[in-house]
C-alpha positions as CSV (number, residue, x, y, z in Angstrom):
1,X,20.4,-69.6,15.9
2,X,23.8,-69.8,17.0
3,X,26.7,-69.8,14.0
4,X,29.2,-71.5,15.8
5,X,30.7,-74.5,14.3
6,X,28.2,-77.1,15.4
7,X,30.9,-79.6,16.2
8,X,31.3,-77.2,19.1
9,X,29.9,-77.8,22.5
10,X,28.2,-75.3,23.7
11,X,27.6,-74.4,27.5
12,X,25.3,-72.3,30.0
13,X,27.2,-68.7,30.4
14,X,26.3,-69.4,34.0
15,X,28.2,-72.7,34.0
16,X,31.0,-71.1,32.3
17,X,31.4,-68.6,34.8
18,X,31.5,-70.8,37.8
19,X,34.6,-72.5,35.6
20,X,36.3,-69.7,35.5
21,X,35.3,-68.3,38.9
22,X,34.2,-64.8,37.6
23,X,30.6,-63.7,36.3
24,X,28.8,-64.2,33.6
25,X,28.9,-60.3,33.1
26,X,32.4,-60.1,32.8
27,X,32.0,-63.4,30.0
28,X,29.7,-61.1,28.4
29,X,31.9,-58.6,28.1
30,X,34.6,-61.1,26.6
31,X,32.0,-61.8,23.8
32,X,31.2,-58.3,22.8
33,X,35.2,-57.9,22.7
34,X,35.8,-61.0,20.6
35,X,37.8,-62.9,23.4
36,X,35.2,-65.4,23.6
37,X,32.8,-67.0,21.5
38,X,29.0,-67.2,22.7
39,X,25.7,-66.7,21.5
40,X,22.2,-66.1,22.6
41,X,19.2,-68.4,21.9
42,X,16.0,-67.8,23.6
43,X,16.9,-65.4,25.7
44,X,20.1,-67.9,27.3
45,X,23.7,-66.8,26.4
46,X,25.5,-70.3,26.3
47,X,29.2,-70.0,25.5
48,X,31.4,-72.0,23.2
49,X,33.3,-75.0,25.6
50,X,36.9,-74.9,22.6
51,X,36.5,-70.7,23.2
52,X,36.1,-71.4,26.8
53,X,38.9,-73.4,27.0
54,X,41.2,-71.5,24.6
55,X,40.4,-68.3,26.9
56,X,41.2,-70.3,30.2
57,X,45.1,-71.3,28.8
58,X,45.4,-67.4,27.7
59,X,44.0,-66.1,31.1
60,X,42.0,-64.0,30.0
61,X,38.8,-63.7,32.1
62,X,40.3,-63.1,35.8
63,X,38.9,-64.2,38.5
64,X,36.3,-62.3,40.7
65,X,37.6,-60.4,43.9
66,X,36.6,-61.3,47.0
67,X,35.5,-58.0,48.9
68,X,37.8,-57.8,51.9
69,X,36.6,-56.4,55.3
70,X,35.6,-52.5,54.9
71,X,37.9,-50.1,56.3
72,X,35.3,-49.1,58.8
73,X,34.5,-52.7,60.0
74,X,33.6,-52.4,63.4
75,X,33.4,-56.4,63.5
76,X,34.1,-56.4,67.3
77,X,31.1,-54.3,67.7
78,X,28.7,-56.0,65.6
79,X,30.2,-55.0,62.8
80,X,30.4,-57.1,59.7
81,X,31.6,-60.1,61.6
82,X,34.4,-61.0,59.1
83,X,36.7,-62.0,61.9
């Protein structure tokens, strides 16, 4: 059972990733650093929506980076087809 104040919403790690537009990894990793409040209940991480929130003014959690095209795209050739 979680021990977060129970006046707390809690949300889907998942859902609080998209928010943020990184990974539910990297909100992992926030939680095990004490950046971000979350806990796990039957198997689910769900996340704390007043941590969440408090994290999004500090930015914290940065967003995920897009791969770009690989230095050996041959995208003309059949390549990766990125442009």
């Amino acid at each position: 059972m979680c021990t977060i104040d129970e006046k707390d919403a809690m949300i889907p790690i998942d859902e609080a990733a998209e928010e943020l537009a990184t990974t539910g990894l990297r909100l992992l990793m926030l939680i095990r650093e004490g950046k971000l409040e979350g806990c796990e209940e039957g198997g689910a991480w769900q996340v704390s929506r007043n941590s969440l929130e408090r994290l999004r003014g500090e930015g914290v959690a940065p967003p995920v980076q897009q791969k770009g095209c690989a230095s050996t795209c041959t995208s003309s050739k059949s390549g990766c087809g990125c442009r």
